[in-house]
Every structure is written in structure tokens, then in C-alpha cells.
C-alpha positions, 0 to 999 in steps of 0.5 A: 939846420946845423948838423948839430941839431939834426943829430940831437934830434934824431938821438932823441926821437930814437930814445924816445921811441925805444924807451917807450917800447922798452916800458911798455914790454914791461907792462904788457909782459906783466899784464900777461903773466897775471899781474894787472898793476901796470893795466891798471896804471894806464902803461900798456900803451905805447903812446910816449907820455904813459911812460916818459919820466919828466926828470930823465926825460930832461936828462935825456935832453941834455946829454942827447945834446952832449954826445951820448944820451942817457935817460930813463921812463917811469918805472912799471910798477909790478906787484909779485903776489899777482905772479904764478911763479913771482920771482921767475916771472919778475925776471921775464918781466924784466928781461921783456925791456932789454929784448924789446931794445934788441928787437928794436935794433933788428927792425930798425937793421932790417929797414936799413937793408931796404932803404936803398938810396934813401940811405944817402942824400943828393951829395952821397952822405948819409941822409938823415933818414939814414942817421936815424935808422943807423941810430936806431941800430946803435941806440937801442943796442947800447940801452939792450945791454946796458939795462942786462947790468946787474945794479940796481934799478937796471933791469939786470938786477932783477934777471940775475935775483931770478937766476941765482940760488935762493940764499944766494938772491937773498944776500944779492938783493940786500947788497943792490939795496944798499949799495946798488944806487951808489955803484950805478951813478959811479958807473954813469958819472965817474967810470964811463970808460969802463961801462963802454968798455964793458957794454962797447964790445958786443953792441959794436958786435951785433951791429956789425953783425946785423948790418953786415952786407947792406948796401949804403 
């Protein structure tokens, strides 16, 4: 199998593993704040088709195949009014995806710390099991950050109406609802270099920082 294949498929597994994790952190976190829309739904769950969305599945696929990888899964579906406190608890809700990723990237760190020389193949390259848990590091960091972005429909969007100011949320709100959708495909589409610049330092930060020292 060519080296191409092999990464492709390893990107994928990991985006799908994180993506489900990611979506049903959401739905768990809800669930447990009060609000049963995502029960109801069927989403908490970490069986990948409750959550896997068909377009940015296929999305996922063909970008996987490019490079980089980028998808989504079906948005959980929350209904505030089920909330205690709706607009804080819509922000722990939100922030549940992100911290799933970056718990993702510390469990997949920690096996890499154990794995020894099932790092390594015959020839003393990276085997693939050692490109998929490095993957795991790398993948799911990137997604942590990259969904703290404060655009809309990122999960960003909803910590940062959670800590502004009343007044303040309100006109953040009404601006993502208008413009939000156009500044977050210009980021995906046109200005890439700029959404690495903004997201590429502290990912390449704590993956050192969660890999320093291990022994591959």
C-alpha cells in the first residue's frame, strides 16, 4: 500500500474519531446541564454514524486526501430554555468539543510515551501505528483551536457570547449572524496562511510540550 494511502487513511480515522468525541462532548455536556434535545436525538453516543454529517464527511475525504483535512459532524441541537443558566451553560456546552480534542491529543500523547518500539517498523521509520498516534497529537490539537475561533458556526462563537457583556453579546451575535458565515469560508478558502498563522503556534506549542521527552 503506498505511503500516500496509508497517511489518507490514518487522517481519516483520526478525524473521525475526534469528530465523534468532539460531537458527543456536546451532547453529553447538555444532557447533563438539563437540556435532553440531544438524548432525544439520539447523539449521546460515540458510535460515528450518530454524528458524521454526509457533506463534511465527503469533505473531510477529499481534503484528507489533499493534505490537510478539514470536516464537520451534525451540529448538536440544544435547546437554551432547558438551561439553568442558558447563556453560561451554552458556553460549557460549547467548549465541551474543543477540551474533548485536547483531551484526545493528551491520551493519544500518553500512549505514544508507552508505545516503544511499536513506534518504529523493521527499518526504523515511524510505523503506521506510530503516524496515527502522532496524528492523534497533531489532528486533534489543530481541530481544539481551530473550533476556540470566534466565527460563526465554530464553537468559539458561542464561548465568546458566554463572556461578553450583555450589550456587548447582543451586537457580537447579530454581527456572526450576518457576516459570520462569509468570514469563516474567507478563512477556510482564501486566507489559510493566515488561519495557520493564527492556530500553528500553539498547537506546534503543546505538541512539543506533550511529546517532550518520549522515546521514538
Amino acid at each position: 500500500m503506498s505511503g500516500d494511502i496509508v497517511q489518507f487513511i490514518i487522517r481519516m480515522a483520526v478525524l473521525v474519531l475526534a469528530i465523534t468525541v468532539h460531537e458527543f462532548a456536546h451532547a453529553f455536556s447538555a444532557d447533563r446541564l438539563g437540556d435532553d434535545t440531544p438524548r432525544r436525538q439520539g447523539r449521546v453516543s460515540l458510535l460515528p454514524p450518530d454524528h458524521l454529517d454526509p457533506l463534511g464527511t465527503v469533505m473531510m475525504a477529499v481534503s484528507s486526501w489533499f493534505g490537510f483535512g478539514i470536516g464537520w459532524g451534525k451540529p448538536v441541537l440544544t435547546n437554551p430554555n432547558n438551561f439553568r443558566n442558558p447563556r453560561r451553560d451554552q458556553g460549557i456546552v460549547a467548549v465541551a468539543g474543543p477540551a474533548s480534542n485536547l483531551i484526545q491529543a493528551v491520551v493519544f500523547a500518553l500512549v505514544v510515551r508507552v508505545a516503544g518500539s511499536a513506534m518504529r517498523d523493521e527499518s526504523g521509520f515511524i510505523s503506521t501505528f506510530g503516524l496515527f498516534l502522532l496524528s492523534g497529537v497533531t489532528i486533534n490539537l489543530a481541530l481544539a483551536f481551530f473550533n476556540l475561533l470566534p466565527v460563526t458556526p465554530l464553537d468559539g462563537s458561542w464561548v465568546t457570547t458566554a463572556l461578553l457583556p450583555h450589550s456587548l453579546a447582543a451586537r457580537y451575535q447579530m454581527w456572526m449572524s450576518r457576516y459570520g458565515a462569509i468570514v469563516f469560508l474567507l478563512l477556510i478558502f482564501v486566507f489559510r496562511d493566515f488561519l495557520g498563522a493564527v492556530i500553528g503556534p500553539p498547537v506546534y506549542y503543546l505538541e512539543g510540550l506533550l511529546l517532550h521527552g518520549a522515546n521514538f
